[in-house]
TORPA-4810 file (N, C-alpha, C, O; in nm, 3 decimals):
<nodes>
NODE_1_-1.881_-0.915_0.565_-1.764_-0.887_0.650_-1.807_-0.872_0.795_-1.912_-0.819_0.831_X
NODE_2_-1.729_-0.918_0.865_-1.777_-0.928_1.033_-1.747_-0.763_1.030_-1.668_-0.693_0.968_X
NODE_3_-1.878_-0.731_1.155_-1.870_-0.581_1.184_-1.732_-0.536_1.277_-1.710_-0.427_1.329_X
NODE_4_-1.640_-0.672_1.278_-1.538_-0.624_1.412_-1.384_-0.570_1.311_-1.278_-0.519_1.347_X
NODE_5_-1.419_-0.598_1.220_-1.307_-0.621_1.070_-1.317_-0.449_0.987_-1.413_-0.391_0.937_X
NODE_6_-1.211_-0.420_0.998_-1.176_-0.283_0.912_-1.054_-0.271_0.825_-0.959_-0.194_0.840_X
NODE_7_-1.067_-0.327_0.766_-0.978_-0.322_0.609_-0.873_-0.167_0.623_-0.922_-0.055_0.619_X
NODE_8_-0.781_-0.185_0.634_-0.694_-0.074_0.634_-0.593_-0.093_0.518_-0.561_-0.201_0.469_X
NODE_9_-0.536_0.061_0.471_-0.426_0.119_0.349_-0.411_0.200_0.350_-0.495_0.285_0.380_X
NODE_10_-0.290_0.219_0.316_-0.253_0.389_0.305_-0.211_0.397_0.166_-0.202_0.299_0.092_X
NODE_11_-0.191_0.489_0.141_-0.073_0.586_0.014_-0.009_0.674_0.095_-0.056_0.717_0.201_X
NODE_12_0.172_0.722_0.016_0.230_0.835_0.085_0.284_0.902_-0.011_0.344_0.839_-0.098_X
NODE_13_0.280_0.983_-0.016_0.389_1.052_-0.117_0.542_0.989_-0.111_0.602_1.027_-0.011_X
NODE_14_0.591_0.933_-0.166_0.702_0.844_-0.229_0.771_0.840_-0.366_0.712_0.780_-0.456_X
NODE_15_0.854_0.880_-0.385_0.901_0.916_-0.515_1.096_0.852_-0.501_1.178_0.866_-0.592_X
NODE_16_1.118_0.798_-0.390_1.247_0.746_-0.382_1.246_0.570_-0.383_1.137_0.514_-0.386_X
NODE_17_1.335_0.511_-0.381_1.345_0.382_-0.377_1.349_0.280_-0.287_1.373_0.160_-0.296_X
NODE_18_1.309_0.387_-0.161_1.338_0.285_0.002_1.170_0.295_0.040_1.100_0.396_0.046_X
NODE_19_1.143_0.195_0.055_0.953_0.185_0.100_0.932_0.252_0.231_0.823_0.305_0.252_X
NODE_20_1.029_0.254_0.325_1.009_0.294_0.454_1.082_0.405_0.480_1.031_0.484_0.559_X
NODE_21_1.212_0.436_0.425_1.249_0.558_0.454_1.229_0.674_0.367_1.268_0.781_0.414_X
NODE_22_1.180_0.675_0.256_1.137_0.814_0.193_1.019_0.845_0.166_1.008_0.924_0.072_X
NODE_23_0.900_0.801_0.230_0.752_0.910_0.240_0.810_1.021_0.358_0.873_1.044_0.462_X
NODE_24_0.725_1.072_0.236_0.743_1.245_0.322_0.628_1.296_0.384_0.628_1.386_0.469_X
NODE_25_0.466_1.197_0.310_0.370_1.207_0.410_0.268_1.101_0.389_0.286_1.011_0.307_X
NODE_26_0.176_1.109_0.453_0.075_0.986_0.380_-0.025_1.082_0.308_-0.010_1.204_0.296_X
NODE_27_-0.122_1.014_0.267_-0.197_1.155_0.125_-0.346_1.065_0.078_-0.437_1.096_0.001_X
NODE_28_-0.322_0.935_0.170_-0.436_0.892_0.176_-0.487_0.803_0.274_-0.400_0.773_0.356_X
NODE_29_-0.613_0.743_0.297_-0.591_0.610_0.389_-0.769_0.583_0.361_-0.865_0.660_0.362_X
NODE_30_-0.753_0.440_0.339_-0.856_0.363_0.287_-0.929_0.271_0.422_-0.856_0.216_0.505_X
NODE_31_-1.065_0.263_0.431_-1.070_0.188_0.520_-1.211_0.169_0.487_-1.297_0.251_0.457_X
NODE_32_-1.214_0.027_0.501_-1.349_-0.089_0.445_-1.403_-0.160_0.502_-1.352_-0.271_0.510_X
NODE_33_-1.549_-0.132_0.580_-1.595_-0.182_0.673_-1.672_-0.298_0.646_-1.633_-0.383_0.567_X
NODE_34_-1.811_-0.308_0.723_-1.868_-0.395_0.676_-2.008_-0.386_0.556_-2.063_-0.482_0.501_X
NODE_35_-2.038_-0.252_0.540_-2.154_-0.173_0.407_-2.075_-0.129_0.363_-2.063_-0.192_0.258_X
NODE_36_-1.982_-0.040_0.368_-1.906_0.062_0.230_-1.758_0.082_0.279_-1.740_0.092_0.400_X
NODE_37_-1.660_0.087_0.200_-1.521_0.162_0.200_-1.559_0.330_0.172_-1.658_0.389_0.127_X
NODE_38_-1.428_0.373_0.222_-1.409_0.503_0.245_-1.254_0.553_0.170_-1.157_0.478_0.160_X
NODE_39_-1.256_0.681_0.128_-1.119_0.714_0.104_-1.111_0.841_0.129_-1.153_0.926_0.050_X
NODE_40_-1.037_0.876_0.281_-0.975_0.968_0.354_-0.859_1.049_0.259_-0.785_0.971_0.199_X
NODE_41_-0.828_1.209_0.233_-0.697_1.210_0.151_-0.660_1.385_0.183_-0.735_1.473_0.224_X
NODE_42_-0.557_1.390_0.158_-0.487_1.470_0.186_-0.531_1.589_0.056_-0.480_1.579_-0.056_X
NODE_43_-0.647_1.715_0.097_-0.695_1.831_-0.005_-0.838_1.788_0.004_-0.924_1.808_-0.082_X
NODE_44_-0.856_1.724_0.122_-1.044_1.631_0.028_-1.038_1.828_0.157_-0.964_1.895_0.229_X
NODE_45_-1.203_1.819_0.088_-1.332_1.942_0.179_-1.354_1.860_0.298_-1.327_1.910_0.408_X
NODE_46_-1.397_1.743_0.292_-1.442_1.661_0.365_-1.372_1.576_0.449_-1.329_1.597_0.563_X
NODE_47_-1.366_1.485_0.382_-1.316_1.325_0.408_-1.116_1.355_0.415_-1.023_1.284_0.380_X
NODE_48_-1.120_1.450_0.459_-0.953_1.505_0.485_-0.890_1.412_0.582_-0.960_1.344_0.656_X
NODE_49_-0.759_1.408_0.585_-0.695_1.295_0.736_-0.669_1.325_0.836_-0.604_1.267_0.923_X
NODE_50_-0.737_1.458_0.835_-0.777_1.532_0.988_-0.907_1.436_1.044_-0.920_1.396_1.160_X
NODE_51_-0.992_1.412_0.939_-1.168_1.353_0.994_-1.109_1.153_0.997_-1.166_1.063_1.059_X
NODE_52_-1.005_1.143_0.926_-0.931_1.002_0.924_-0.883_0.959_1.035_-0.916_0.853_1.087_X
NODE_53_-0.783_1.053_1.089_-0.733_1.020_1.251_-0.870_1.045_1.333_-0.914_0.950_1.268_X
NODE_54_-0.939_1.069_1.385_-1.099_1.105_1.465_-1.120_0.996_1.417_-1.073_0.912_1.494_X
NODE_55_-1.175_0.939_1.310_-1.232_0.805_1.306_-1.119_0.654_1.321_-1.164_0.541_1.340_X
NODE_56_-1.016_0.677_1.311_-0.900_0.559_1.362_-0.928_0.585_1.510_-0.972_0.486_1.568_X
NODE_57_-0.913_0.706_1.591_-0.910_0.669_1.738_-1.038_0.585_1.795_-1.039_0.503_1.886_X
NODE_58_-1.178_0.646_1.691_-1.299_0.596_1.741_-1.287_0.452_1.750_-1.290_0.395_1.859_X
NODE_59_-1.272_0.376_1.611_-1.211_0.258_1.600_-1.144_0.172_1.676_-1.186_0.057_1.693_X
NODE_60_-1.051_0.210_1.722_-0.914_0.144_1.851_-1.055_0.179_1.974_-1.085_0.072_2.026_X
NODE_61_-1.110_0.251_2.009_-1.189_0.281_2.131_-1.307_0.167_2.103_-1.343_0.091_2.193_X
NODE_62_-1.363_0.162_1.967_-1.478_0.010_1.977_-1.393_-0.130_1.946_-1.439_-0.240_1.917_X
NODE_63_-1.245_-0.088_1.963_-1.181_-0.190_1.975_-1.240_-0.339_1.898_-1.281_-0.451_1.929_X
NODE_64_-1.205_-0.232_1.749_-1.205_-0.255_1.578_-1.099_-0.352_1.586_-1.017_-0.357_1.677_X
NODE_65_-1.106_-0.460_1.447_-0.949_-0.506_1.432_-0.937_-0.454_1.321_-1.029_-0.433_1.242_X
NODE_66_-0.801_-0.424_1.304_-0.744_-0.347_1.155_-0.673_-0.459_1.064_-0.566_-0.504_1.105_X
NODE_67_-0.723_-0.505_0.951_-0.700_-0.574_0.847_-0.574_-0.506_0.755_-0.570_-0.387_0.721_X
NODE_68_-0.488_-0.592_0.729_-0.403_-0.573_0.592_-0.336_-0.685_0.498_-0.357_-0.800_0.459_X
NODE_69_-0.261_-0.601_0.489_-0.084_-0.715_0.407_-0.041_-0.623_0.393_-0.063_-0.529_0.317_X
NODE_70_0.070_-0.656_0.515_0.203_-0.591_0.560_0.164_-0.469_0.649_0.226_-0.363_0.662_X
NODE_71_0.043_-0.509_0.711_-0.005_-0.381_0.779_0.093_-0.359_0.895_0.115_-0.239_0.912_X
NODE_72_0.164_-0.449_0.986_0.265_-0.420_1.074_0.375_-0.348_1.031_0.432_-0.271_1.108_X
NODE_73_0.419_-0.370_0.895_0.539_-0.314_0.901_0.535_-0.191_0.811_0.642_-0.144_0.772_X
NODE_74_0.449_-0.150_0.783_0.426_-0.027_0.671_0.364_0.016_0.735_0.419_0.057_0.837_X
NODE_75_0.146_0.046_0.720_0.064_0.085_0.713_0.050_0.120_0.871_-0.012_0.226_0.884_X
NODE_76_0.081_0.075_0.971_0.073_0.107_1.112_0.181_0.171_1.186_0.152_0.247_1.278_X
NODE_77_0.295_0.150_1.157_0.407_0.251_1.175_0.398_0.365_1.113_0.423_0.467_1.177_X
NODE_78_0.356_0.372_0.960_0.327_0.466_0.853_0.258_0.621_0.962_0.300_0.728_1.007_X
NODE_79_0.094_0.515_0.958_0.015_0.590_1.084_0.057_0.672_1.154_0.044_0.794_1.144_X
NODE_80_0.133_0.589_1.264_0.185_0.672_1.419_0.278_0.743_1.347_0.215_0.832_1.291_X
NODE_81_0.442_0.755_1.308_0.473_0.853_1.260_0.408_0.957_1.223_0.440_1.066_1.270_X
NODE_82_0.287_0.945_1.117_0.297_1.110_1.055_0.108_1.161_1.145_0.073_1.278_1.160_X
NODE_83_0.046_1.075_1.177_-0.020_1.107_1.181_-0.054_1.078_1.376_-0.166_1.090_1.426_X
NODE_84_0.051_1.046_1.441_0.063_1.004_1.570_-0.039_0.944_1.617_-0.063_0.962_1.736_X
NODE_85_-0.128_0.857_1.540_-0.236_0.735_1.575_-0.148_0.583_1.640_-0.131_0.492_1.559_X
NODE_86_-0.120_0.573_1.719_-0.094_0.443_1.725_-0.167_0.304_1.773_-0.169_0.259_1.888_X
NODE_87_-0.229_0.247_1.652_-0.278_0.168_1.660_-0.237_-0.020_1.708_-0.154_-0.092_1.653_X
NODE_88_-0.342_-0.061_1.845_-0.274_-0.132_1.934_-0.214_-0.291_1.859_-0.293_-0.314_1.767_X
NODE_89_-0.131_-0.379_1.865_-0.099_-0.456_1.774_-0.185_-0.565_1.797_-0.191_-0.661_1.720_X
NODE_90_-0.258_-0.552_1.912_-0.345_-0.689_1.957_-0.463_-0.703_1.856_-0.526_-0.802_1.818_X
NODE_91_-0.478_-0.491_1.805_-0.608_-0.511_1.721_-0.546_-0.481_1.537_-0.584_-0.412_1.442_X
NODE_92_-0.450_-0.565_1.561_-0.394_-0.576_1.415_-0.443_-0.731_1.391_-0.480_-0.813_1.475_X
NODE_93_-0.429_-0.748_1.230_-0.467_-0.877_1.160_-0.415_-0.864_1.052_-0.469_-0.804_0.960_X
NODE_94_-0.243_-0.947_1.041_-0.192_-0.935_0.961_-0.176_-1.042_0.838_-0.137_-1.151_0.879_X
NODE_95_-0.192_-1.036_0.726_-0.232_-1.139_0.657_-0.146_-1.230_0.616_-0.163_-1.351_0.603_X
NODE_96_-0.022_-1.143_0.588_0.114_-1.228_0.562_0.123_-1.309_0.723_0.245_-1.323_0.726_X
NODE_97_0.085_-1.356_0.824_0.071_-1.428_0.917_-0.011_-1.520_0.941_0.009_-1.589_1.041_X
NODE_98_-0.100_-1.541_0.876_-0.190_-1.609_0.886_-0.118_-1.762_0.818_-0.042_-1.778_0.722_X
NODE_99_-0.173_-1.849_0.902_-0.087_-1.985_0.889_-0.050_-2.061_0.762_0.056_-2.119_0.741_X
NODE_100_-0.178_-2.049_0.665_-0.122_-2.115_0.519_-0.038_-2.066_0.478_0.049_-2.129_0.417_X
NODE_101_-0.032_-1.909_0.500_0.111_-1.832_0.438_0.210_-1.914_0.384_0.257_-1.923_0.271_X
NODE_102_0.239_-1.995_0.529_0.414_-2.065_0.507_0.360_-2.156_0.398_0.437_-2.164_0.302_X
NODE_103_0.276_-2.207_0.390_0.297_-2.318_0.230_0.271_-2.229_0.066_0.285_-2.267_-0.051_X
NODE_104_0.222_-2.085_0.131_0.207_-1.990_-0.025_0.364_-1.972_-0.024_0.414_-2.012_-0.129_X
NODE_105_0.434_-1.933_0.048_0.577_-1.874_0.065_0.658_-2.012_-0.041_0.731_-2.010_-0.140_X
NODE_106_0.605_-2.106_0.032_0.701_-2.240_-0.023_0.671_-2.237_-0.184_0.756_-2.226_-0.273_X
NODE_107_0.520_-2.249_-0.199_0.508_-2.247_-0.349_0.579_-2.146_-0.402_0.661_-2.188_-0.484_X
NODE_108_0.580_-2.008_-0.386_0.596_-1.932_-0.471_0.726_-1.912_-0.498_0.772_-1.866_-0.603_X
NODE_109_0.819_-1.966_-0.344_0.953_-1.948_-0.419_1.036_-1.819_-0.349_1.152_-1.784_-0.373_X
NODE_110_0.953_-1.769_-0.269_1.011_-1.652_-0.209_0.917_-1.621_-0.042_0.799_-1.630_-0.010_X
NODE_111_1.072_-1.574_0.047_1.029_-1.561_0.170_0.913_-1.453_0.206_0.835_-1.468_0.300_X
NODE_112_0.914_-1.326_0.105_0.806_-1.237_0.114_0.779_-1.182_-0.046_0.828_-1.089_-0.111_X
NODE_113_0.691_-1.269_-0.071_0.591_-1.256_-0.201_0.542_-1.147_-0.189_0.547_-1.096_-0.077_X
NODE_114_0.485_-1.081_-0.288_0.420_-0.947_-0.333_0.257_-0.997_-0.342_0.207_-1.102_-0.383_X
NODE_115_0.204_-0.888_-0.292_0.037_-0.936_-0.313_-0.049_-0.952_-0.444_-0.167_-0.989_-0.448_X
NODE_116_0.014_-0.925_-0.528_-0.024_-0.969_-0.690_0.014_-1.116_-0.742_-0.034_-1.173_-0.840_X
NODE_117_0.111_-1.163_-0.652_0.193_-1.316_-0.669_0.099_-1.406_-0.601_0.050_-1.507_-0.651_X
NODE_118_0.072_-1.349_-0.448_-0.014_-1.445_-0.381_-0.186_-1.450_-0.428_-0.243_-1.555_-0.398_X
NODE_119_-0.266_-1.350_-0.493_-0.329_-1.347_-0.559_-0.342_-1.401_-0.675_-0.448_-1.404_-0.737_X
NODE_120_-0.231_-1.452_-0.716_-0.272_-1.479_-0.862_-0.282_-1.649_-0.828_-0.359_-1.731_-0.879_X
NODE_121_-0.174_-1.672_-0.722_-0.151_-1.800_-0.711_-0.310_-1.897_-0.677_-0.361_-1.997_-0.729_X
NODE_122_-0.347_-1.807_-0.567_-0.525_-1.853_-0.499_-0.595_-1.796_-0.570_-0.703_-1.826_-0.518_X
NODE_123_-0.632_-1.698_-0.700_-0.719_-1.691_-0.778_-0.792_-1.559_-0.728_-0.912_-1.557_-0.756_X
NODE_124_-0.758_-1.482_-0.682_-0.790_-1.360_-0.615_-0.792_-1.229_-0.741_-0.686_-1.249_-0.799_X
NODE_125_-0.827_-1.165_-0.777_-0.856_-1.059_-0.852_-0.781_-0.898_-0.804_-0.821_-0.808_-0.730_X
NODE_126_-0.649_-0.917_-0.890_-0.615_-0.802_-0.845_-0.545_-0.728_-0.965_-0.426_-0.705_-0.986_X
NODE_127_-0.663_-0.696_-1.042_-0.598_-0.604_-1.162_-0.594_-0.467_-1.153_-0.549_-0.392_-1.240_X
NODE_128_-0.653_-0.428_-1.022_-0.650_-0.260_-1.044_-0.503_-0.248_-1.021_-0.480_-0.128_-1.009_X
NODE_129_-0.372_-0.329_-1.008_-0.268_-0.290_-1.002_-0.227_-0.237_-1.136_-0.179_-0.124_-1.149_X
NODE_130_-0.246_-0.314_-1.228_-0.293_-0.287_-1.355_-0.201_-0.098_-1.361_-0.089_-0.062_-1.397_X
NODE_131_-0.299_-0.038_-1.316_-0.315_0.089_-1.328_-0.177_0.174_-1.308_-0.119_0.239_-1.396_X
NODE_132_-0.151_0.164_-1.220_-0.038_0.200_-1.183_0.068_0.162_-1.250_0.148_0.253_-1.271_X
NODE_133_0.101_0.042_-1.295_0.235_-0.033_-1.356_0.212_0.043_-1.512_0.308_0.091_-1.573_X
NODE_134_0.095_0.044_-1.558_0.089_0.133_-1.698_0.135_0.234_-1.710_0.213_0.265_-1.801_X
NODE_135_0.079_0.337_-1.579_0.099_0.504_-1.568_0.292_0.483_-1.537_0.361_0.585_-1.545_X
NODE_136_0.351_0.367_-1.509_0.467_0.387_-1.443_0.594_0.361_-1.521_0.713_0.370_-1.491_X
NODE_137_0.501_0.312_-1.674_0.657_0.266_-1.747_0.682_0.412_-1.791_0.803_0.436_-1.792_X
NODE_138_0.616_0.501_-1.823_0.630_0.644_-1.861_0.755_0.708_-1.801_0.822_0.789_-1.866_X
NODE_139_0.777_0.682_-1.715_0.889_0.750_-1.583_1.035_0.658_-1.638_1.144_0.714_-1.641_X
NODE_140_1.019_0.509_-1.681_1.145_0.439_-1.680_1.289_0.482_-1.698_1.392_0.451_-1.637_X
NODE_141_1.257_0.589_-1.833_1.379_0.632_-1.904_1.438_0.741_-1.915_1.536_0.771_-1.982_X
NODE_142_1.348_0.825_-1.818_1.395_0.987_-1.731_1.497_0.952_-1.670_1.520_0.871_-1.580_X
NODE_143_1.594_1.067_-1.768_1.754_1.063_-1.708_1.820_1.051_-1.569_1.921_0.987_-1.537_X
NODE_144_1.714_1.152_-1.471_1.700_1.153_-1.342_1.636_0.998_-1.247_1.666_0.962_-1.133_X
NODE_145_1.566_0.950_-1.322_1.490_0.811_-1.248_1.597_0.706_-1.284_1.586_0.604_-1.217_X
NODE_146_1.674_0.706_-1.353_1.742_0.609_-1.374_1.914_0.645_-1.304_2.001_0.569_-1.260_X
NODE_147_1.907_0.802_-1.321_2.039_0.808_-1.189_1.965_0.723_-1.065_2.015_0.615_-1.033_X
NODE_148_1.876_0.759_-1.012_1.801_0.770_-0.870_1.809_0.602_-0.839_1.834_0.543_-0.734_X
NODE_149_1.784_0.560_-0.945_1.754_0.383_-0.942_1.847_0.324_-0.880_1.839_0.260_-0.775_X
NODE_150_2.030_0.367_-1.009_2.127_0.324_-1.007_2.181_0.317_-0.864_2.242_0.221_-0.817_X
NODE_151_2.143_0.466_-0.779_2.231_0.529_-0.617_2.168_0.413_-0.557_2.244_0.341_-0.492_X
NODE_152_2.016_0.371_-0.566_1.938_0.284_-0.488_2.041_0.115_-0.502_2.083_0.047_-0.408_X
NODE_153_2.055_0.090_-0.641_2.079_-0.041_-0.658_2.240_-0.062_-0.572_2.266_-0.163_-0.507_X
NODE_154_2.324_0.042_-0.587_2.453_0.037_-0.527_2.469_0.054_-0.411_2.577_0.020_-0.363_X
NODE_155_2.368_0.112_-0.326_2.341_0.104_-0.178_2.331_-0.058_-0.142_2.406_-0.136_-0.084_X
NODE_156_2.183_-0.071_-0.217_2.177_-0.225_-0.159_2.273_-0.351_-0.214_2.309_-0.440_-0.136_X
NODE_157_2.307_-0.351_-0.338_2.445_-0.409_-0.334_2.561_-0.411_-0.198_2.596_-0.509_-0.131_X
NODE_158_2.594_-0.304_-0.190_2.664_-0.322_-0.039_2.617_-0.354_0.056_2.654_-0.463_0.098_X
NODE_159_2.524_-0.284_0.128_2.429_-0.306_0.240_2.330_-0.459_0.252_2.300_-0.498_0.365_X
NODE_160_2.288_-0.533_0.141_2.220_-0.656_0.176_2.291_-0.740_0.069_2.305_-0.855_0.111_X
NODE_161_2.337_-0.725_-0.047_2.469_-0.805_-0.109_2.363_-0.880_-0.207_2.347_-1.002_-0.219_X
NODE_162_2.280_-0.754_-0.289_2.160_-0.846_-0.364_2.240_-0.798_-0.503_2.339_-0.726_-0.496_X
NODE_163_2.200_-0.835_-0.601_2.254_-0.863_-0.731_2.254_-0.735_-0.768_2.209_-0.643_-0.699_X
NODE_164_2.320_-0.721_-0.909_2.337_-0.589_-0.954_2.167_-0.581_-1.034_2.078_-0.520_-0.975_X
NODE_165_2.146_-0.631_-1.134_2.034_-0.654_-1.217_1.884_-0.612_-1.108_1.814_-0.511_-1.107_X
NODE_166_1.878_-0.733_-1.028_1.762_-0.691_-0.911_1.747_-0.586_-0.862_1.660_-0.512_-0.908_X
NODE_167_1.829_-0.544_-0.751_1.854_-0.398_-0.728_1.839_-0.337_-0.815_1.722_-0.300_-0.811_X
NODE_168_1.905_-0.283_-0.936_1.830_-0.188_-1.061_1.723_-0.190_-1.059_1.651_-0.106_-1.008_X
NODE_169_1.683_-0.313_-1.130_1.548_-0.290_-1.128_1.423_-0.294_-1.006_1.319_-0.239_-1.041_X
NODE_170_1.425_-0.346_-0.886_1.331_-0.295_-0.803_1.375_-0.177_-0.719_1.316_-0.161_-0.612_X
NODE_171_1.462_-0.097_-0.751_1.484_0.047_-0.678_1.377_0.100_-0.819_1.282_0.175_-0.799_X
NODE_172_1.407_0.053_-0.941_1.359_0.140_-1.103_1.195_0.123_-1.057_1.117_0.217_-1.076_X
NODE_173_1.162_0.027_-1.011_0.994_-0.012_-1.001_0.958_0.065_-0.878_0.858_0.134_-0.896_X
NODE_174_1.010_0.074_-0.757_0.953_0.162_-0.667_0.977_0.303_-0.675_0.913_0.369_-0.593_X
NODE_175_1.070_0.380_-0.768_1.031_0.493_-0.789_0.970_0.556_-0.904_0.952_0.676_-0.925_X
NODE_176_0.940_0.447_-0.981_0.803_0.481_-1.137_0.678_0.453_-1.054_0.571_0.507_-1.086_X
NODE_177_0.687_0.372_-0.950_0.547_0.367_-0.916_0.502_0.400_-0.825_0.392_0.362_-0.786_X
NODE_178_0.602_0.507_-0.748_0.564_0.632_-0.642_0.532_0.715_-0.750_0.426_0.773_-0.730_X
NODE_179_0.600_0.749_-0.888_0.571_0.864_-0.954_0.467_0.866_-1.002_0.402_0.970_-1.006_X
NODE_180_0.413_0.729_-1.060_0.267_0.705_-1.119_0.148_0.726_-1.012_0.039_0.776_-1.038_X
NODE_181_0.193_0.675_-0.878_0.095_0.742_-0.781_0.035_0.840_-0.751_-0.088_0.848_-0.746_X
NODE_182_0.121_0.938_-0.725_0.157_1.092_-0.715_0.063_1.162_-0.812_-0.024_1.248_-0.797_X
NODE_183_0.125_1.078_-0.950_0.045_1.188_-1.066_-0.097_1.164_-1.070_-0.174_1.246_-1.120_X
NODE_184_-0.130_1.075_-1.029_-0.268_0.994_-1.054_-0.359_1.105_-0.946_-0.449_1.186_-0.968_X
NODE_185_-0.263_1.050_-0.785_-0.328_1.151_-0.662_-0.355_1.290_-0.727_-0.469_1.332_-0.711_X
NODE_186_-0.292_1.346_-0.779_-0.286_1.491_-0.796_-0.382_1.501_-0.898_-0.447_1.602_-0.870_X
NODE_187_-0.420_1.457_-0.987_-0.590_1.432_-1.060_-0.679_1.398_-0.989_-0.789_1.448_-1.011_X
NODE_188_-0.666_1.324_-0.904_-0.764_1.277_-0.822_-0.844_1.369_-0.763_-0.967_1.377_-0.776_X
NODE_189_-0.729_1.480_-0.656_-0.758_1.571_-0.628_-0.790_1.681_-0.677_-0.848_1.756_-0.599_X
NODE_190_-0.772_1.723_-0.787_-0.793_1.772_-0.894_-0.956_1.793_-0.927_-1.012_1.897_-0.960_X
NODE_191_-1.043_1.600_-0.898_-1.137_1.584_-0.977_-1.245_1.580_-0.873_-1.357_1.546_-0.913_X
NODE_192_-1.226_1.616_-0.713_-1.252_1.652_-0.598_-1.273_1.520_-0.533_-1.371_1.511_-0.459_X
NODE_193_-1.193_1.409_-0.550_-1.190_1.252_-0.523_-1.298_1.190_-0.598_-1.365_1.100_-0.547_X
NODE_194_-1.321_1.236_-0.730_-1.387_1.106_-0.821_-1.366_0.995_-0.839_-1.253_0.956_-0.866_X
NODE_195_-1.477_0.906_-0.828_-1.468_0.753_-0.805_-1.467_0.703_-0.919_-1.487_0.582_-0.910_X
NODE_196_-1.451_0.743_-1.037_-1.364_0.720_-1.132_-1.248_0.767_-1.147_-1.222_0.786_-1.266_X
NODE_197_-1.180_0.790_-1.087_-1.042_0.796_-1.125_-0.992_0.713_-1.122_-1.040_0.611_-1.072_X
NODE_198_-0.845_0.719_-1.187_-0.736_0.600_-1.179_-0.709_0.611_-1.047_-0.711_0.505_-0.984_X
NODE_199_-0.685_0.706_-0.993_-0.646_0.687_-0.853_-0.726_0.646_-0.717_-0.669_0.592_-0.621_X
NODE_200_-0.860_0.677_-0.719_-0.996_0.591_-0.666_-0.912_0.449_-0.677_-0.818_0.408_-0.610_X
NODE_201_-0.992_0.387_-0.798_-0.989_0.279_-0.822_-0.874_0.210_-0.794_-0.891_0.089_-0.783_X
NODE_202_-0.742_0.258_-0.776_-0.628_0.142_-0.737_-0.610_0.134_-0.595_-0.559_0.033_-0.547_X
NODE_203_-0.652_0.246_-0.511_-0.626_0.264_-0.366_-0.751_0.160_-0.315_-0.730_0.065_-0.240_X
NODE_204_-0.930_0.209_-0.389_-0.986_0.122_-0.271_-0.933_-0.015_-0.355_-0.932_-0.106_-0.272_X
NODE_205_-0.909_-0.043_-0.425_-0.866_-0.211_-0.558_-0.800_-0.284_-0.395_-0.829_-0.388_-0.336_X
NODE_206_-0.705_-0.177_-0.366_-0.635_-0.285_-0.273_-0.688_-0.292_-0.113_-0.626_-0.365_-0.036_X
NODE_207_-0.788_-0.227_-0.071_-0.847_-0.263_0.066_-0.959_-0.374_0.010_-0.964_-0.472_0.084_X
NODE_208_-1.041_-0.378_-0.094_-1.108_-0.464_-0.127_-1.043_-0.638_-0.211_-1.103_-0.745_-0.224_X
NODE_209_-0.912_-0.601_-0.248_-0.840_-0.759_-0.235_-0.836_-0.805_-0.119_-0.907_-0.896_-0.076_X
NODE_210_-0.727_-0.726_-0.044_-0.667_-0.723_0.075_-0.751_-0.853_0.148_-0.710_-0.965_0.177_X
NODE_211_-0.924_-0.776_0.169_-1.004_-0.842_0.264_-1.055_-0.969_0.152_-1.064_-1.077_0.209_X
NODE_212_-1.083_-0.971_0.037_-1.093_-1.083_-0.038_-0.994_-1.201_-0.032_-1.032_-1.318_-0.017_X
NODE_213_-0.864_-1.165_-0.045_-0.732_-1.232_0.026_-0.756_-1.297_0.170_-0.741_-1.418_0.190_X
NODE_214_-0.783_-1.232_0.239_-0.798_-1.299_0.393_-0.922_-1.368_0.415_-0.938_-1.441_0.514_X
NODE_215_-1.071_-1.337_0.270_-1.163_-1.465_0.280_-1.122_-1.607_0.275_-1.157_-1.711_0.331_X
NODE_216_-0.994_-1.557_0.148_-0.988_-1.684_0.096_-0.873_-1.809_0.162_-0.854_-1.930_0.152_X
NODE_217_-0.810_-1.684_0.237_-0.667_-1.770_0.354_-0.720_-1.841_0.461_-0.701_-1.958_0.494_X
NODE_218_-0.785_-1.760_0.509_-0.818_-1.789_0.634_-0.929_-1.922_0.718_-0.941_-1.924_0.841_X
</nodes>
């Protein structure tokens, strides 16, 4: 990995059905240089996102570029909100931009593919998602997750005029798999950030696609 390249991700606490309007905080943030990844989190002794923001400003100051997918519209707004880092967009590198994109977009059939779709399509390895979608069917049929789904699906029915079926179900998938997050984080922390955990393993899973993804685009 070029030493100018820093793999960025977050996690937030999320348990509602809107990606951008219901974290209530971030609780982690991943970042993968060019010898080792790191995972910053919300309860660490250490590696807390107090010592996370100090090392993002250092970063923007050696005028780092910050690596993602979808890092503009999540992971860097995410940032400045809760953690008032605002990181400059010149030293962003966003992957859903990068020029082949538009012919992955065409194949796949959709204007913004999911990073398990575009991975699978170029041969990219991304099973630690795996993890999460397991821990998340558990949540499906809680009386409460499936009110929560329904308020989600009938919002966006009105508001963007998407199907009844869809809406159900991707309001149902983003709040089983804020909940599967959550529970995972809270072991995690629990296990004083063991790198075996389920929750280790799916957070750095996706700074180490992420930048595997942009070997293989770019």
């Amino acid at each position: 990995m070029s030493s100018d390249i820093i793999t960025l991700d977050i996690e937030t606490e999320n348990t509602g059905y809107d990606i951008k309007e219901d974290n209530k905080r971030i609780i982690s943030i991943q970042l993968l240089g060019e010898d080792n990844g790191e995972i910053y989190y919300d309860g660490a002794k250490i590696n807390n996102l107090e010592f996370a923001t100090k090392e993002l400003y250092s970063m923007i100051d050696s005028k780092k570029n910050f690596l993602g997918f979808n890092i503009k519209n999540f992971d860097v707004p995410i940032i400045k909100k809760f953690l008032g880092v605002d990181i400059p967009e010149s030293q962003v590198i966003e992957i859903s931009e990068i020029n082949v994109m538009n012919d992955i977009r065409r194949r796949i059939g959709k204007n913004k593919p999911r990073l398990t779709e575009i991975c699978k399509l170029v041969g990219v390895n991304c099973t630690h998602k795996d993890i999460m979608d397991q821990r998340a069917q558990k949540f499906r049929q809680l009386p409460e997750v499936i009110q929560k789904a329904k308020e989600g699906a009938a919002k966006w029915q009105k508001e963007r005029g998407w199907s009844s079926d869809f809406s159900y179900n991707l309001a149902l998938d983003m709040i089983c798999g804020g909940m599967a997050i959550m529970e995972t984080f809270d072991e995690f922390v629990k296990l004083n950030g063991d790198k075996n955990s389920f929750f280790y393993q799916y957070a750095m899973g996706d700074v180490r696609t992420e930048y595997e993804l942009y070997l293989k685009l770019k």
